[in-house]
C-alpha positions in Angstrom: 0.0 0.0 0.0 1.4 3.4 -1.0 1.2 6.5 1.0 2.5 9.7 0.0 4.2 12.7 2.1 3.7 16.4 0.8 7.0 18.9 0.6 6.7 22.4 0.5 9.0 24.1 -1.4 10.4 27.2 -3.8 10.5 26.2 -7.5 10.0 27.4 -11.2 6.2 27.6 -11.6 6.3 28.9 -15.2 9.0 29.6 -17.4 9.2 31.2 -21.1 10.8 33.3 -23.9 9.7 35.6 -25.9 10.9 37.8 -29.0 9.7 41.4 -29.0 10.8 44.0 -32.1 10.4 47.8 -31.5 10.0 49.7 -34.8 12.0 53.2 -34.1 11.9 56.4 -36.2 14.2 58.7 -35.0 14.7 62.5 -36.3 18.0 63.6 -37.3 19.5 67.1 -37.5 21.5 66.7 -40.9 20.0 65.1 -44.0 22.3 61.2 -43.9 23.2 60.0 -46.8 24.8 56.8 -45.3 24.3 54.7 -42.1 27.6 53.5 -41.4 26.2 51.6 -37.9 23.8 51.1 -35.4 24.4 49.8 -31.4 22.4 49.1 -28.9 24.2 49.7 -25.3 23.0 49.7 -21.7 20.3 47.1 -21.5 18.3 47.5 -18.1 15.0 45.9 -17.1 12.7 44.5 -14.5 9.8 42.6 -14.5 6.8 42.3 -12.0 4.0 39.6 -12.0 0.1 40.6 -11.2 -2.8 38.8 -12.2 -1.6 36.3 -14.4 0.4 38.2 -16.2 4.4 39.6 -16.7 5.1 43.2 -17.0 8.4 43.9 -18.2 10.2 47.7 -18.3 13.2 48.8 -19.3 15.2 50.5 -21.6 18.3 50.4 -24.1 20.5 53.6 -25.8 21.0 53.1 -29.1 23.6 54.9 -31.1 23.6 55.3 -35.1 26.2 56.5 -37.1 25.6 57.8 -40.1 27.3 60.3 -43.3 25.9 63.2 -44.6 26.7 66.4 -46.3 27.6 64.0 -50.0 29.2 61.7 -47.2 31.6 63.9 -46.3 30.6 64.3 -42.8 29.9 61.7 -40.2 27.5 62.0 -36.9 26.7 59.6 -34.0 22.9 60.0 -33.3 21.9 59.2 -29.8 18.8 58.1 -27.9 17.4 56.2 -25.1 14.4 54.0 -25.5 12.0 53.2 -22.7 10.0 50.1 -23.4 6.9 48.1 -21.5 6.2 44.5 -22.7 3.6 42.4 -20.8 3.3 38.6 -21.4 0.3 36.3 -20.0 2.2 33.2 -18.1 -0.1 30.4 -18.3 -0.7 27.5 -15.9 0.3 29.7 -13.0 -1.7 30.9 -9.8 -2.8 34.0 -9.0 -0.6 35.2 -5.7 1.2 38.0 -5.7 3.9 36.4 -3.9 5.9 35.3 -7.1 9.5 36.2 -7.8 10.2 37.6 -11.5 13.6 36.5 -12.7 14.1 38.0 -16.4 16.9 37.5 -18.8 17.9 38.2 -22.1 18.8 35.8 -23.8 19.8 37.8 -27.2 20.6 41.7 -26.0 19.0 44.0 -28.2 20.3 44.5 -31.7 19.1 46.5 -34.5 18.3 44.0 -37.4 17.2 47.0 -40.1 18.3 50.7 -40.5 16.9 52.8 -43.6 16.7 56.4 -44.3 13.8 58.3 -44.8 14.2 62.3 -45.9 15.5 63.4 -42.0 14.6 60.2 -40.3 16.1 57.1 -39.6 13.7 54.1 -39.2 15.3 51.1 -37.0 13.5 47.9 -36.6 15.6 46.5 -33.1 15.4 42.8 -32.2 15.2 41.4 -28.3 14.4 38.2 -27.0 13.7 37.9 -23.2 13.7 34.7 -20.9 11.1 34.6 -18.4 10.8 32.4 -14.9 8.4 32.8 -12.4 9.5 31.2 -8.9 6.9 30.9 -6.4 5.8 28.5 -3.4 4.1 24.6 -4.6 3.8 21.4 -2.9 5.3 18.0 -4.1 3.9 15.0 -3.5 6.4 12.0 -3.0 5.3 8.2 -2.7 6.7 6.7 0.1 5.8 2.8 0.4 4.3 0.9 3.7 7.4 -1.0 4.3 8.7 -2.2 7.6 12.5 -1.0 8.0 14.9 -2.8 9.4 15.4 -1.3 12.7 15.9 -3.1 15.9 13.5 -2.1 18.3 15.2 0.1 22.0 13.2 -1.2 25.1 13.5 1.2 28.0 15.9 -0.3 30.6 14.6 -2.9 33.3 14.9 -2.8 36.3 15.6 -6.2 37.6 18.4 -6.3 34.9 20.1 -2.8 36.5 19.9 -4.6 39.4 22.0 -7.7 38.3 24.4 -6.0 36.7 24.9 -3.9 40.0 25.5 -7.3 41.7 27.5 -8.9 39.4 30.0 -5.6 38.8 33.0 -5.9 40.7 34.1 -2.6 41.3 37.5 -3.5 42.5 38.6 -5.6 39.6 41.0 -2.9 38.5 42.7 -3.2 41.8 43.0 -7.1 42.3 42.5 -8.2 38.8 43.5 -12.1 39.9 39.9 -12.4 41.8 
């Protein structure tokens, strides 16, 4: 006959990934003729879970360098982008008590860069891990077995006795008797 015992622990409850693109058009001062590159730098977020569902904020800067003037000059445009994604997390409960661990797993990048008159439009790529860690229960199967164990009976008296008889206390000191 089985029989089960319950442990109460902290583990991943629900766990995903998830690609997100931001389409950017960013205003420049001089007319480019060229873009010569684009980076994205300082990737910061944090996530928060209520209700079911993920809500991720952060931000990147994202620097693009570019010719202009008949590609004579060059200039580094710079901006910061503040983003919020949200993602439902399915299978999960609805506690608040959930710890949000978020990574990236591929930083953001810019995958497309064209120019427009005065305006650069950048398509930038991001793909985010998500775990939610919270409190669950797990059920183990233990079976009904006997173990092994030799069973301790409390000491008796009439054998404390004997032993008290029998003891000679002054073997150490004539140890021929």
């Amino acid at each position: 006959m089985a029989s089960f015992k319950e442990i109460v622990t902290k583990a991943v409850i629900g766990k995903g990934k998830k690609q997100f693109t931001d389409n950017l058009s960013l205003q420049v001062t001089n007319s480019p003729n060229t873009i010569l590159g684009c980076w994205v730098i300082n990737h910061n977020f944090s996530g928060t879970f209520s209700n079911g569902v993920v809500t991720i904020n952060g931000s990147y800067d994202i620097n693009i360098w570019y010719s202009y003037d008949n590609d004579t000059k060059t200039e580094v445009l710079k901006d910061t982008k503040n983003y919020t994604e949200t993602i439902n997390v399915q299978g999960t409960s609805d506690t608040e008590n959930e710890e949000v661990i978020i990574r990236s797993l591929s930083g953001p990048s810019c995958s497309k860069a064209e120019i427009n008159g005065s305006v650069i439009n950048c398509t930038i790529d991001k793909t985010l891990g998500i775990e939610l860690v919270g409190d669950t229960k797990v059920r183990i199967n233990t079976l009904d077995e006997v173990d092994d164990w030799e069973e301790i009976m409390d000491s008796d008296s009439e054998i404390d006795e004997r032993i008290d008889e029998e003891v000679n206390e002054e073997y150490l000191d004539n140890p021929t008797e």
